[in-house]
N, C-alpha and C positions, 0 to 999 in steps of 0.2 A: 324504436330507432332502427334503422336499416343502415348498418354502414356498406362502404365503397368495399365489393371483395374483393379480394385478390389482387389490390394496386398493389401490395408490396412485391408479386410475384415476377419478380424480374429478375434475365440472365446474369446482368452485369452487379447485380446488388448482394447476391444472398450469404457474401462475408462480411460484411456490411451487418445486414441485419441481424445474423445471429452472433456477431461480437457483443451488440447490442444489449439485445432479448438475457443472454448469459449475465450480462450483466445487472442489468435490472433488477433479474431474481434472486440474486446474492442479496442484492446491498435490502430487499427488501422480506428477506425469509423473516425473520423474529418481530415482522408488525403486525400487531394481531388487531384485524379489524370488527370492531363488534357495532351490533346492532346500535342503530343512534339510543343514548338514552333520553327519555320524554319526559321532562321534567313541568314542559306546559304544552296543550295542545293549542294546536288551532281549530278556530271555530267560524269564523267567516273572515274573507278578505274582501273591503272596497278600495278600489280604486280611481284617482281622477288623475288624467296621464295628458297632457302636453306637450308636443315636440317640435322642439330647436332644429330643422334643415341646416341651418348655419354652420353652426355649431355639432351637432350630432348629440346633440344634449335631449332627455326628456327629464320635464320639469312634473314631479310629482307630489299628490298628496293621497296619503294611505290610512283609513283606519281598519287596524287588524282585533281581532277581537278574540279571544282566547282563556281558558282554562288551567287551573292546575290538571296533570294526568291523575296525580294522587297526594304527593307530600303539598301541606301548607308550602306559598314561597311568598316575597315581598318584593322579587328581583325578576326581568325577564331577559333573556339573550336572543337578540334576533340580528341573523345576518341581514348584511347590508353592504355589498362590496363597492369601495374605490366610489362613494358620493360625500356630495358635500350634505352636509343634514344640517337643517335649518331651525326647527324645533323637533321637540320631541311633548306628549304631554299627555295625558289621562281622560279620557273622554266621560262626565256623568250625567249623562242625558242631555241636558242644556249648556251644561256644563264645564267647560275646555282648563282643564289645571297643569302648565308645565311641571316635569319631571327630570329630575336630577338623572343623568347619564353620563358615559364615556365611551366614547368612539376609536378605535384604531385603526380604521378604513376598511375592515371586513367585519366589526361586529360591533351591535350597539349596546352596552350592557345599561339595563334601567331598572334605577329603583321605582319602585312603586311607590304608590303614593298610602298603601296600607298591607297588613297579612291577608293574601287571600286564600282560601280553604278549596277542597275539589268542588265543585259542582256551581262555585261562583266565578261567574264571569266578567273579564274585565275588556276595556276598550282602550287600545292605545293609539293615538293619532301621530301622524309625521309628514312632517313637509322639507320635501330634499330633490336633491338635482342627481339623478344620473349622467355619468359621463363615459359608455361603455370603450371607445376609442383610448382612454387613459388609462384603461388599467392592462394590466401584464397577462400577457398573453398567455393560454394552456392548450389541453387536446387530447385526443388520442385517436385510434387507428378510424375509430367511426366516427367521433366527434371532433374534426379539424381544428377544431377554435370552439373561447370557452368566454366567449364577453359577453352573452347575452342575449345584446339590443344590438340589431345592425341598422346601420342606417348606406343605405345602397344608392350609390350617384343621388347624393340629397339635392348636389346642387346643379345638374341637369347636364353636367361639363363633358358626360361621358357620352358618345357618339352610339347611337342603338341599343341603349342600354335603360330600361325605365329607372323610375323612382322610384325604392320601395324601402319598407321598413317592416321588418319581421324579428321574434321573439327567437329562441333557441333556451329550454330550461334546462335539458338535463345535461349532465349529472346534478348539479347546483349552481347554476347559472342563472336561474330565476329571480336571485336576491343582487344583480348588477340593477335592474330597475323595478322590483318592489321589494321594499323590505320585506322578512317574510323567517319562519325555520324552514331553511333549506333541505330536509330531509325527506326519505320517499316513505318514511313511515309516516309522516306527517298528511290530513286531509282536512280539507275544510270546502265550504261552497267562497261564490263569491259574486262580485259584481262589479264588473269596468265601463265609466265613461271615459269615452276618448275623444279628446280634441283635434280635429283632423283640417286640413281645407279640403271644402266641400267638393273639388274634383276628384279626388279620392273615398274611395272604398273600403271599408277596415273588414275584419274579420277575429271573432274570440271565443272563447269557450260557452257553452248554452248557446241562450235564444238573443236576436236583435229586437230587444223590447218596444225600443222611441229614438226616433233622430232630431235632433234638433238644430234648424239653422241658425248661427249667429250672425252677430251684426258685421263683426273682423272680419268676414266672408270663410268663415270654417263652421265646421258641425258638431256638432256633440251625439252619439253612437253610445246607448247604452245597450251594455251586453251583461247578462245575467245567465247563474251557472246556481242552481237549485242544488243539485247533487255534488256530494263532497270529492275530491280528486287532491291529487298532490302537488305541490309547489310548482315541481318540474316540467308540469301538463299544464301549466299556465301559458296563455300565449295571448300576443294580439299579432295581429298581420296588417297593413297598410298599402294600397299603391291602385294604379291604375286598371283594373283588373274588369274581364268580363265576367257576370255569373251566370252559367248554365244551372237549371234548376230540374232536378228530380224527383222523383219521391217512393218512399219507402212505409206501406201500412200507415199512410197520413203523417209519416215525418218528412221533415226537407232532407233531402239529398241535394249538395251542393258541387258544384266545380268553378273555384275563380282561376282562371288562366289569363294570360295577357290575349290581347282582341285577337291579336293575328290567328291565334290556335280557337277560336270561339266556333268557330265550325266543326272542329273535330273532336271536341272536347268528351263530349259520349262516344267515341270510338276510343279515345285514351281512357274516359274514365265510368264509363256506361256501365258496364258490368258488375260496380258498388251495389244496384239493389239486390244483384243475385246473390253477393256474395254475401250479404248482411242472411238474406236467408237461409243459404248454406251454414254458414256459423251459429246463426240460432238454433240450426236441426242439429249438427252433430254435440253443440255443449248441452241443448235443454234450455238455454235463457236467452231468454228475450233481448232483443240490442236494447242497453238499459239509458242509453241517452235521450237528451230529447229529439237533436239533429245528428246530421254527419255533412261536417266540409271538408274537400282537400283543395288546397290552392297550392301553387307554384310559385318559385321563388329564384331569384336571381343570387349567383356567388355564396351560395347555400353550403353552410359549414359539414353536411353530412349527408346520406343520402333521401331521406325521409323521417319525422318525427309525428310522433302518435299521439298529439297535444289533444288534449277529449274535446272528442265531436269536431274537432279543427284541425286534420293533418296540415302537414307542411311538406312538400313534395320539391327537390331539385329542380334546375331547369330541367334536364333530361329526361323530365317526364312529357316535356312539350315534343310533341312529335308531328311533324304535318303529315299528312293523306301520305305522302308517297316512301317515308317514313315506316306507319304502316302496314304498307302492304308486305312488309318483310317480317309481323308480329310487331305486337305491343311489347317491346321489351322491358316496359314498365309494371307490366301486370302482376310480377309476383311481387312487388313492393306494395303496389298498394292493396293485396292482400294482407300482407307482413304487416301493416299499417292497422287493417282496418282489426286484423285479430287481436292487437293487441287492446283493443276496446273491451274487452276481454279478458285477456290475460296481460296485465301493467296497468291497464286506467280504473277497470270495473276490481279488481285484486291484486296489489298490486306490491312486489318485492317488498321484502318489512328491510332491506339492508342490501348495499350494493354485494354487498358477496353473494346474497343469491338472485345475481341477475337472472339467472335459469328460470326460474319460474316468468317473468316477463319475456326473454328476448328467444328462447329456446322452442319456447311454444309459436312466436310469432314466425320463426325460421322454418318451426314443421306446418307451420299453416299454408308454406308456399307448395309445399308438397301435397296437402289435403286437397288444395282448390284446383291445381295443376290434376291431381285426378280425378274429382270430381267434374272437372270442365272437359278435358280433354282426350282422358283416358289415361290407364292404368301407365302404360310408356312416359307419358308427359309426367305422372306424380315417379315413377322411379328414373327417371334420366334427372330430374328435378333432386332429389336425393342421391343419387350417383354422384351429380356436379358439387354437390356440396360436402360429401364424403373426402372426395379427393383435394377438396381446396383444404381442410383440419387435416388428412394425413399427411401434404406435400407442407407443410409448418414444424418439421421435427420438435422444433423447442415449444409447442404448444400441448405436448404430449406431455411434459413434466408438469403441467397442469391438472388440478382437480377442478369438476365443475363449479361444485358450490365452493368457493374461495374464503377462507378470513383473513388471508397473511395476502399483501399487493403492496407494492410502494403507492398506488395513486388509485383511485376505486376507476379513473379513466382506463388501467392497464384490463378493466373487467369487462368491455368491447372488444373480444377478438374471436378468434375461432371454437374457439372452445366453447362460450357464452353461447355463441349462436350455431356454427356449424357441426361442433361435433355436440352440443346439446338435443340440437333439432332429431340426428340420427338416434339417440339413446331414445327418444321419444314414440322414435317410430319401431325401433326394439322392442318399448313397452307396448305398444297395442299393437305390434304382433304376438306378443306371448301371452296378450291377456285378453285379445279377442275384440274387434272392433267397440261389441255391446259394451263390455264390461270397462274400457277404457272410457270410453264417452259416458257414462253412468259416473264412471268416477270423478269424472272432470266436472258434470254438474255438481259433483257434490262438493267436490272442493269451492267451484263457484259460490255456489250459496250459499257456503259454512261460512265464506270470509267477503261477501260482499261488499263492496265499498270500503272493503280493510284492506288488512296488510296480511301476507304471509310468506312461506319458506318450504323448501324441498319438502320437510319430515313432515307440512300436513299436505301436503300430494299426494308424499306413501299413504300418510295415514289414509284419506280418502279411497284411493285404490285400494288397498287389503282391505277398507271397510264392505266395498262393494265385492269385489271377487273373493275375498274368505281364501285369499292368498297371504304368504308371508313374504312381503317385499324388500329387506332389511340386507340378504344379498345383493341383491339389482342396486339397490343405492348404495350400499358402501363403498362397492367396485367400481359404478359409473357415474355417481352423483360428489362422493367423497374421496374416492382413490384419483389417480390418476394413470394417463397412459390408456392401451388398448392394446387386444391379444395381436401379435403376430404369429403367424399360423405357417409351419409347413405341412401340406398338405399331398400321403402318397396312397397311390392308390393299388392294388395288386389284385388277381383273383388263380385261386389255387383249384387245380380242376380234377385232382383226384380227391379234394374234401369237396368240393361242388361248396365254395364259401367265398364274399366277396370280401376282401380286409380295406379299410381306411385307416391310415395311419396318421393323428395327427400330434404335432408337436407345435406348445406352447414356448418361443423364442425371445419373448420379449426377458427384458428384467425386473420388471414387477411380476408378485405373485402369478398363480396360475387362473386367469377367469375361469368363471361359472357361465358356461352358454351353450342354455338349450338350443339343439340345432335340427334342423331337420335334414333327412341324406336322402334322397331319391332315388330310387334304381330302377332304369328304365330298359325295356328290350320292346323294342319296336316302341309303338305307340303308347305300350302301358307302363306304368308308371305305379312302382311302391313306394310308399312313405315309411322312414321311420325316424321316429325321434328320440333322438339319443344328451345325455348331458356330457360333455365337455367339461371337466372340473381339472384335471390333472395337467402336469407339463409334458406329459407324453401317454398318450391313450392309442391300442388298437380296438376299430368296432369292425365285430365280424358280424358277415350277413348271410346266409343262405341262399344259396341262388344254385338254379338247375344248372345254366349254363352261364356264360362271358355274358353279364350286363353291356347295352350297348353304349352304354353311360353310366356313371357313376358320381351324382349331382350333387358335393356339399355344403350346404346352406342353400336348400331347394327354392325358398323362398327369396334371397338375396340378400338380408335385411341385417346380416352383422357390421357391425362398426369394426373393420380390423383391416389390417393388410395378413395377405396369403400368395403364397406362392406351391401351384399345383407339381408334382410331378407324378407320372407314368401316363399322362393323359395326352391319346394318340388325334391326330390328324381325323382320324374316325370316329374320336371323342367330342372333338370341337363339330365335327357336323353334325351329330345328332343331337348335340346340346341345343344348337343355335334350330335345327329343325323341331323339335319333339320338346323341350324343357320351355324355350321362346317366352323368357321375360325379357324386359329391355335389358338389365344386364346378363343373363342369359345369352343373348343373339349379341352383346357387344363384346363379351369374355370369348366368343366364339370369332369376331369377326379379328381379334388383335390375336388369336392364337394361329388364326392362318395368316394371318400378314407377316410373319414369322417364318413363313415355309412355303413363300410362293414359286420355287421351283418346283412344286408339285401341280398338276393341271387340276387335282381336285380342291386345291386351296383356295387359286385363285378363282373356279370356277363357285366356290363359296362366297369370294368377294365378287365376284358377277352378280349373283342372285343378292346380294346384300345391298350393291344400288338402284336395287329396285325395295329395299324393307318398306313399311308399313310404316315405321319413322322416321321422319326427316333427320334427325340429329346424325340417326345411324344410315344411313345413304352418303349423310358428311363424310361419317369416320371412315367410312369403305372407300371412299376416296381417294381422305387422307391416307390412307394405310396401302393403294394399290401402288405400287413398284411401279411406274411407265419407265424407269430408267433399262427396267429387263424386257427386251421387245417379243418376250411369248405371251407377257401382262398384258403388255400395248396392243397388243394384236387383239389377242381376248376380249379387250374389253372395252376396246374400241367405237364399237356401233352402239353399245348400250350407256358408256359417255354420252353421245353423241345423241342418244333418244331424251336423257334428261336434261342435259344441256336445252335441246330443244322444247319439253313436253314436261319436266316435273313441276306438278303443283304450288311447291314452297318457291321462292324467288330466294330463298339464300341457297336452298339444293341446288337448283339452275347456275349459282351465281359462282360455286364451288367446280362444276361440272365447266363453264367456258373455261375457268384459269385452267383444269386440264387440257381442254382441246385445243390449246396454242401448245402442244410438246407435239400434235400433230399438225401437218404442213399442207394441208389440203384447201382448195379452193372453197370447196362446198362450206369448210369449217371456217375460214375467214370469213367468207361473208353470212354466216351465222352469228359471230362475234360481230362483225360491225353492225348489223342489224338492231343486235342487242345493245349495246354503245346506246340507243334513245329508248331502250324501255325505260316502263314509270316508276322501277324497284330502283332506288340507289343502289342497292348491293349487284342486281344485276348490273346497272348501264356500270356501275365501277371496275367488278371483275368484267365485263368485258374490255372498258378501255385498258388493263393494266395486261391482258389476255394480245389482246390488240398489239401492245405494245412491245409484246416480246417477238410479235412476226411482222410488224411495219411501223418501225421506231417515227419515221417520219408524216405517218396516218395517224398514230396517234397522237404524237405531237398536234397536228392537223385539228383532230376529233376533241381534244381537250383545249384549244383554243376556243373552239365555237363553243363550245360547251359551259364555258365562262358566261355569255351570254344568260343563260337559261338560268334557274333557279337552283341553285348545288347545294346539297345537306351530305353530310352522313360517310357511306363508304363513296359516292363517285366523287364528292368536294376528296377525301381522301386520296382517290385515283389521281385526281386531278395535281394533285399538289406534288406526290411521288412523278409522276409523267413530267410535269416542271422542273422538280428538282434535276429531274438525270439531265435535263437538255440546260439547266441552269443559263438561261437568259436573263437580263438585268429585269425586261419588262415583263416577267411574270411574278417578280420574287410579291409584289404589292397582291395578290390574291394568295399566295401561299402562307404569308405573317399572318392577312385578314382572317385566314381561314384557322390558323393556326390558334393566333390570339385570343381568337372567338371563343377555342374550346373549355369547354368548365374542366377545373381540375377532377384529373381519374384515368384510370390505365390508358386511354386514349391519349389524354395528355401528354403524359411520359411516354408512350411508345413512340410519338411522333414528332416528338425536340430532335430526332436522329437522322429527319428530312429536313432541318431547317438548318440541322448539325453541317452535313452531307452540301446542302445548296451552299453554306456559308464558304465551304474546302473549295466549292470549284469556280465560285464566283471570282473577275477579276476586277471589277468597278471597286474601288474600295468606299465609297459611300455605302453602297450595297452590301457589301460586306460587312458594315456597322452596322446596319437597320437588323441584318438577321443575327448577328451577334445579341442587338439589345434586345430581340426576342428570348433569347435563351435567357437572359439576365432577368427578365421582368418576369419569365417565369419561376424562374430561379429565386427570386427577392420574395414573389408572391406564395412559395411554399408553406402550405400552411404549417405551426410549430409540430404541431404531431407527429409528420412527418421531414422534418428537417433533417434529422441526422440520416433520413435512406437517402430521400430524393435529393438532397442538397449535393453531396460529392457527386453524385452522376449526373449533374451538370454542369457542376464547378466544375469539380478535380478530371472528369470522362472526356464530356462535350468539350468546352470550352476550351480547352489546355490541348485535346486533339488537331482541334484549328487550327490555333496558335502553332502547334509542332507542324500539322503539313504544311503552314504555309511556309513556318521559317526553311523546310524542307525544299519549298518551291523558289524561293528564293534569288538562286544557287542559278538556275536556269529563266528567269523571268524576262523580261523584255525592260521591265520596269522596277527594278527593284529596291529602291525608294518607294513607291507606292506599297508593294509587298510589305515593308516592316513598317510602313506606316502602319497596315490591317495588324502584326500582329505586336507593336507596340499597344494599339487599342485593344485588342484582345485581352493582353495581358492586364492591363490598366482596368481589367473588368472582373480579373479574378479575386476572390477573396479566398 
């Protein structure tokens, strides 16, 4: 599961959300969540699924077939949420015998029809109506919504919108439309016919064995899944879809996307065979499925789910050609996806508390294949970014990884689970040595294949192979919680000719254990020593002939902690960023002179820094250059101006126009306007928005035509801010369109605050209702997980701001009757 990052990270919310979060974890300290107990296994699931468009109903029939785990029983519990059940009955060969049950609309309790012992198995049949729209909605931060079965524009009402109908199992959502034990310890194989009409395409776990036409004009699609997997990994998928086909060492490789994206489809998704064999080389095992498909999904509750052999991918995975040319920003999802074929489908958590072993390993898999593809920058900017999303969460940090105490096992999707797991991961095979970590993870592999496991057989795995003692490393970062906070000072005494590091442990949990490495450079060469960190304040002294021209620690980068340096000079930072030159290396360096660009060697730092070897970091040196100080602007002026025109990456270039509108220069407007019809969205948008700051009425101009043409992404973006500011009535109809269109995700939310903004200045009051109801229908349409962030910042923020400037405008309007009509409707919209 890949949830949406960082949507909560917003200016206006963050009392909001940790009122919240404080809360939560009070009311849920003293629930101790233990491992499901298994009192019968499953052993195969078939299926025959039927589905109601009308209604949003699927009409099923299921025989489940299972075991005792161990004790004799005569009774079984199988969830089954929010359906009507029709029978229930015992299956003996030929045989169909109703059985006595009770039903409470989430779980079917049946007696059996005799004592069964372990080893004998029984078959229960059931014939019952799903109805996922009926039942009560859930969620959490990754998983928006928790029905199940969607049934998406069934009835065709919806304007550019396909038909579709897709599955969502986990956490235990799998049991809204098949009965089933909802648990992730639980595996079985299985086999689904599904009744579809024959203009549609389904998709499900395994192989598509036989299709069959019927007479109704629908087909029957039987899909078989040989190898055992978990409830939650259950899926079918439905709708109109292209399939590009692949192939991986004589398996299919799949991509269903909607037609329009069927040409670009291997540019989005082409790189699945490399990365099946990438992940084969570093675990030791073989991709154990028989296929691998990902399809795409419309109004998708989360951002990707790892159903075996069948991902399920957002829309925002659809990207056309120009799209991009600015990067597949989709690509480490469906890494995150396909590792988990791997780690959650092929082994998979025995209990939602130790999401870690599933979701943590798939988080650091964006980081392996980012280096492996790219280079070493792309896997640690790739880990950077995810570092700072877990430490910018304060209340995530009162978290342990492996969890048993949560009010909802939904609360076990967050930062923690996945991004500050991912980083512990990459702790470990730095301290235990590329070989010996991958040696270990086959072995974990193998020891539990097609089962279930937990943190303690990781360790154990790892100490089996490295003939290490790992029992610190976990109890600090798998069972404690928190991480070190570090000050870090640095000195060097020149009549003992000795370098000192001083650091201190600040946090309030104990003192970590971390091995570290300290670098001490003079000129180009470079000493290592590794030292242990155990105490709340430690001096390491080092021998040195003369002043180190640097003093590097954590040489390698790879702590999970916040730090804050002191004694380290302007002189520090340049040879760090020259001579040391990992991506965080040259980024610690580029934010330490941005700090002190009244110095010409600082900023002449940030000169050479947009020119780095990284894109990201050409960004930040951007970001970070001062043009408000004109010895900056001068400085760095022409070398703006050379990537503006000439960098490689189109988001570098697209970063560098928004600078060169603070200059006034001919040559640089029509560089901007030029750029205004390149084929990068990120470009043609920063330039019109670039544009727009030196000829309000050019752009206006250039965003007019531009409607015309085909608009996605950051220029539909441009497009819609350049409308908002000149707020005419006949542009607001592409700004909603564009608006509306968005799938929810930080885009979403950032951008209610241009529809917010067009609705203040508009004076048409019909128009000022249409963008009003926009806010409302996004508002109404939040998903529950997120209702108590998002909901008041657009109730209580948005809404109620309109409403106040306009009763504010009022007072001077021409028409002011009309005026409190808009904010009579306003009001009347608040909840």
């Amino acid at each position: 599961m890949k949830k949406i990052s960082g949507l909560l990270l917003i200016a206006l919310l963050p009392a909001l959300l940790y009122a919240q979060t404080v809360t939560d974890t009070l009311t849920s300290a003293d629930i101790y969540r233990a491992v499901p107990e298994k009192l019968s296994d499953l052993v195969h699931t078939k299926l025959e699924a039927r589905f109601d468009y009308e209604k949003s109903y699927m009409y099923g029939k299921v025989w489940i077939t299972l075991e005792p785990h161990f004790y004799s029983t005569d009774s079984v519990v199988l969830d089954a949420k929010g359906m009507d059940i029709k029978a229930v009955a015992i299956v003996n060969r030929t045989v169909t015998t109703p059985l006595k049950y009770t039903y409470d609309g989430m779980q079917i309790n049946i007696r059996l029809d005799k004592t069964y012992r372990k080893g004998e198995q029984y078959k229960i049949y059931i014939d019952y109506t799903s109805k996922p729209n009926e039942l009560a909605k859930g969620g959490s931060e990754a998983i928006k919504d928790d029905k199940g079965l969607y049934f998406i524009n069934p009835l065709g009402k919806e304007k550019n919108k396909p038909t579709q109908i897709w599955t969502q199992g986990e956490t235990e959502s799998t049991s809204v439309w098949c009965p089933t034990i909802d648990k992730p310890n639980q595996k079985c194989t299985q086999e689904f016919f599904l009744v579809v009409p024959s203009k549609y395409v389904t998709l499900s776990n395994g192989k598509l064995l036989q299709q069959q036409k019927n007479a109704d004009g629908t087909r029957t699609d039987y899909w078989k899944m040989d190898l055992p997997h978990a409830p939650y990994l259950f899926f079918i998928g439905i709708g109109d879809y292209a399939i590009i086909k692949d192939l991986y060492k004589g398996k299919e490789v799949s991509y269903y996307v909607e037609k329009a994206y069927a040409g670009v489809a291997k540019k989005i998704f082409g790189n699945t065979p490399e990365m099946i064999a990438f992940f084969e080389k570093i675990t030791g095992v073989s991709y154990p499925w028989p296929k691998y498909a990902q399809m795409t999904a419309r109004d998708y509750v989360s951002g990707a789910m790892e159903n075996t052999t069948a991902t399920l991918h957002q829309e925002s995975a659809q990207q056309d050609s120009r799209q991009l040319l600015d990067g597949n920003t989709w690509e480490s999802t469906i890494a995150h996806e396909l590792f988990h074929h791997w780690f959650g489908d092929y082994v998979t958590a025995k209990s939602w508390s130790n999401l870690t072993v599933n979701e943590s390993f798939a988080n650091f898999s964006q980081v392996l294949w980012n280096e492996y593809k790219y280079g070493k920058d792309a896997g640690d900017a790739e880990n950077y970014k995810d570092m700072q999303q877990y430490l910018g969460s304060p209340e995530d940090a009162k978290k342990p990884l492996v969890r048993f105490h949560y009010k909802d096992k939904e609360d076990m999707f967050d930062l923690v689970s996945y991004q500050k797991g991912g980083r512990i991961l990459n702790m470990l095979r730095n301290y235990l040595g590329n070989d010996a970590f991958y040696a270990g993870l086959n072995l974990y592999l193998t020891n539990h294949k097609f089962g279930n496991a937990e943190a303690h057989q990781l360790r154990l795995a790892l100490e089996e192979i490295s003939g290490r003692d790992l029992n610190w490393f976990f109890n600090q970062w798998y069972f404690g919680t928190g991480h070190p906070r570090l000050t870090i000072d640095y000195s060097y005494n020149d009549s003992s000719k000795t370098a000192s590091v001083h650091v201190k442990q600040t946090q309030a949990e104990p003192a970590f254990i971390l091995p570290v490495a300290i670098d001490l450079y003079n000129g180009k060469q470079k000493k290592r020593h590794t030292v242990w960190v155990d105490k709340k304040d430690q001096v390491f002294v080092f021998t040195a002939a003369t002043q180190p021209d640097l003093v590097n620690f954590d040489g390698d980068k790879i702590l999970l902690c916040e730090k804050k340096e002191t004694g380290k000079s302007l002189a520090n930072y340049i040879h760090q960023y020259t001579f040391a030159g990992s991506y965080v290396d040259r980024r610690e360096a580029i934010s330490g002179c941005a700090s002190l660009q009244d110095s010409t060697a600082a900023v002449d730092l940030l000169k050479t820094a947009l020119k780095d070897r990284y894109l990201e970091l050409r960004i930040l040196a951007l970001h970070s250059a001062d043009l408000t100080k004109e010895n900056v602007k001068q400085v760095l002026e022409s070398t703006i101006f050379s990537v503006a025109k000439g960098d490689p990456e189109p988001t570098v270039k697209a970063e560098a126009l928004m600078a060169l509108s603070l200059y006034d220069k001919p040559i640089y407007k029509e560089l901007i306007q030029r750029s205004v019809n390149d084929s990068s969205y990120s470009v043609a948008g920063a330039a019109l928005l670039s544009l727009n700051q030196l000829d309000k009425p050019g752009a206006y101009t250039e965003a007019k035509r531009l409607t015309a043409t085909k608009t996605k992404g950051k220029l539909a973006e441009a497009i819609s801010n350049v409308f908002a500011e000149n707020s005419k009535v006949e542009d607001l109809d592409y700004v909603l369109d564009w608006y509306n269109a968005l799938p929810f995700g930080q885009s979403k939310v950032e951008n209610a605050n241009i529809v917010a903004y067009y609705a203040i200045q508009l004076q048409n009051t019909e128009a000022v209702k249409k963008a009003t109801d926009a806010l409302v229908l996004f508002r109404d349409q939040i998903p529950s997980a997120y209702q108590q962030n998002i909901f008041p910042f657009v109730n209580n923020v948005l809404l109620k701001t309109i409403a106040n400037q306009k009763t504010a405008m009022k007072n001077v309007a021409a028409d002011a009757a009309a005026i409190q009509e808009q904010v009579d409707y306003i009001n009347s919209k608040i909840k």
